[in-house]
C-alpha positions, 0 to 999 in steps of 0.5 A, a space after each residue: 747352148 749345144 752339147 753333144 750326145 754320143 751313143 754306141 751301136 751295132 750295124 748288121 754286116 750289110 750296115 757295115 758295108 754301106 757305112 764303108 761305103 759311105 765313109 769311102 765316099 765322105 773321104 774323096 769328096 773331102 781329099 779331091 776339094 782339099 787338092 783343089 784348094 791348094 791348087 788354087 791361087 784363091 779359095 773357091 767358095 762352098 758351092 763351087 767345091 760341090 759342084 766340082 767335086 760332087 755333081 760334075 765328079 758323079 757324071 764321070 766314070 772315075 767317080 759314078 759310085 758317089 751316087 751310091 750314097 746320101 748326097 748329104 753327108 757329101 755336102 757337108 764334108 764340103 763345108 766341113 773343110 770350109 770351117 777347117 779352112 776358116 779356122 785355119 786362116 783365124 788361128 794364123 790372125 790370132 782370132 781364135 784362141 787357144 793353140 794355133 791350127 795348123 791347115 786341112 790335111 788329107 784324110 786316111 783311110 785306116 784310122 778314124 771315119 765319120 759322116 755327118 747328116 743333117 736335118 733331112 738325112 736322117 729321122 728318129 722313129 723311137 728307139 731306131 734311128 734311120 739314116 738315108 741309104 743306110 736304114 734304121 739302126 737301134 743305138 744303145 740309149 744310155 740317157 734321153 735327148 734333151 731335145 731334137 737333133 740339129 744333126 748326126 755323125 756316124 764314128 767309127 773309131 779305130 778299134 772297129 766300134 760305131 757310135 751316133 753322135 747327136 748335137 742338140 741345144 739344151 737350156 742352162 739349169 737352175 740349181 743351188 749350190 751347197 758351197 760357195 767355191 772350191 779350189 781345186 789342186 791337180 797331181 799325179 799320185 791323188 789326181 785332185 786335192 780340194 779345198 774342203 779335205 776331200 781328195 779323188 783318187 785316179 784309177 790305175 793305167 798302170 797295168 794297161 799301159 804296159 800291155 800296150 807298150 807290149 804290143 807296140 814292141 811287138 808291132 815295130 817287129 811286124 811287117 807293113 802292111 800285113 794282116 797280123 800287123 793290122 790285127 796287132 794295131 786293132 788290139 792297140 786301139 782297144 787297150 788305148 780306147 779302154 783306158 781313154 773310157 775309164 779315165 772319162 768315166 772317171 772325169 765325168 763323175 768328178 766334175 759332176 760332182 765337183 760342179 753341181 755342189 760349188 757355186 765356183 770353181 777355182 783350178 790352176 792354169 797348169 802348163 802341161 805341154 810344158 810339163 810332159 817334156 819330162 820324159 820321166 813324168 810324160 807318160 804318167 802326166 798323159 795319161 792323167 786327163 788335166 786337160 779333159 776335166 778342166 773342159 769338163 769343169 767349164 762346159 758343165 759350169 756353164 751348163 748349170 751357172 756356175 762361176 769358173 776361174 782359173 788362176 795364173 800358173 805364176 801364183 805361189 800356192 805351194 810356197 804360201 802358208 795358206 793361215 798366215 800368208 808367209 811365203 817361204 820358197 819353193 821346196 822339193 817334190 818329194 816333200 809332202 807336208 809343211 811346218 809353217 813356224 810364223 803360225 805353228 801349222 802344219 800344212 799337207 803339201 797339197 791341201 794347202 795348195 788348193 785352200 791358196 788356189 781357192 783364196 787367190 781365186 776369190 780374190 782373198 790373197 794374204 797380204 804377204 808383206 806382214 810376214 817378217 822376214 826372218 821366220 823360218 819354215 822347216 818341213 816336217 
């Protein structure tokens, strides 16, 4: 299986120049052969995209300077918009799962940039990284390769920071579990609540997030395209990019932890595009990352063979007394515990969400019809 190693690192100013150079380069090469494509009645093919957009384009006086860069990363934005296109047409045939994606767009230059190069554009010499016509540069090696590079994508983000992107093939690991399963109830105030008691607590945005909004209000005040805007919009990035680190750091740990001692892993299939319509939950939701650990879960359970399910969001686990299966309805959100009076157990609201998720997940549903329907559930 691939994965994907992200490292930072810190050009020198004439790094810099030549990676804005490289990026502006990247970008027309993607914009010119996007515009022909929709142009065109029929898609033209990869190679007739280069030859248009990059040999003939150098022997033209508008676009001499792309001889300035690798030709690799060129190529490869090329075929880059070939899989967007791809994807594009599966999505609509109902191929490829997940949302549906809608067609290439035009590339900006204020926001994210990237280049890719693949073998032959770029070597590893030990600690330093050489990437043709650009040097060698000295990424922040946080952890070893697992093995070598296929290729590498030079990012700047939107807060001005640079980081190597490698994907590498890595071998699924033999390990033992220390626990069978795990279920595994997502929330708001405790982020997860397990099965097994243990809860994890998310760390607070709340202090970032209304700096940020400050600023937001503050750049809506500001006049397009001026230099305190842009200033205004940097420092928007970097509060956003210190949030989205902390919550992966924060995830990260999580389904390590969460992954290397259960054999499987149960979570529930929470609909959050429906969710975050709430406009008085929405931004909290956002902010929480549901979405992110759920991937995080299934890539490493993959990695370390273990067994992951999700369970329909239709199932009743917070409305299922998870002792005795007796199911007495739904019940507000502000109510926390539960006093179950077919079995006399008192239930926190979430724990026994996630021991039901974990039961419907190893197929141990309760059989509800033994339950008469004349016992009575208060809260407690």
């Amino acid at each position: 299986m691939k994965a994907r190693y992200q490292y930072r690192f810190y050009p020198t100013d004439q790094q810099q120049q030549l990676l804005a150079q490289l990026f502006g380069c990247v970008r027309v090469v993607w914009n010119d052969a996007l515009a022909i494509c929709k142009q065109s009645e029929k898609l033209p093919s990869n190679q007739d995209l280069q030859k248009l957009v990059i040999t003939q384009a150098k022997k033209t006086d508008e676009r001499s300077w792309l001889s300035d860069v690798s030709n690799i990363p060129l190529q490869q934005s090329v075929a880059d918009l070939g899989v967007a296109y791809k994807n594009f047409f599966d999505s609509l045939k109902g191929k490829r799962k997940g949302k549906k994606v809608g067609s290439p767009k035009f590339k900006k230059k204020i926001g994210r940039q990237s280049a890719r190069f693949r073998i032959g554009g770029f070597s590893i010499k030990g600690d330093e990284v050489y990437l043709a016509k650009i040097g060698n540069v000295k990424p922040v090696w946080s952890r070893s390769l697992p093995s070598s590079p296929t290729s590498v994508t030079v990012i700047k983000d939107v807060a001005h920071r640079y980081f190597l992107s490698f994907v590498v093939e890595v071998e699924p690991i033999q390990s033992h579990a220390k626990h069978m399963s795990i279920g595994i109830d997502l929330g708001v105030k405790t982020f997860a609540v397990m099965s097994n008691g243990e809860k994890a607590i998310s760390p607070d945005y709340s202090k970032k997030d209304r700096k940020i909004r400050k600023l937001q209000r503050k750049l809506a005040r500001q006049q397009k395209g001026s230099k305190r805007r842009e200033v205004t919009r940097v420092k928007i990035a970097k509060r956003h990019h210190q949030i989205a680190d902390t919550r992966k750091d924060f995830l990260h740990k999580l389904s390590t932890k969460v992954v290397s001692e259960n054999q499987a892993i149960v979570l529930e299939d929470l609909n959050v595009s429906g969710m975050v319509k709430n406009r008085k939950l929405a931004r909290v939701i956002s902010l929480q990352g549901w979405r992110e650990f759920r991937i995080f879960c299934e890539a490493k359970s993959e990695k370390l063979n273990r067994d992951f399910r999700v369970i329909n969001r239709w199932q009743p686990t917070s409305q299922t007394c998870s002792c005795c299966g007796y199911r007495w309805g739904k019940i507000d959100l502000s109510v926390r515990s539960v006093l179950c009076l077919n079995c006399n157990t008192e239930h926190d609201r979430d724990e026994n969400a996630s021991q039901n998720i974990e039961m419907v997940g190893m197929g141990h549903q309760h059989d509800l019809k033994r339950t008469g329907s004349d016992c009575q559930t208060r809260n407690a």
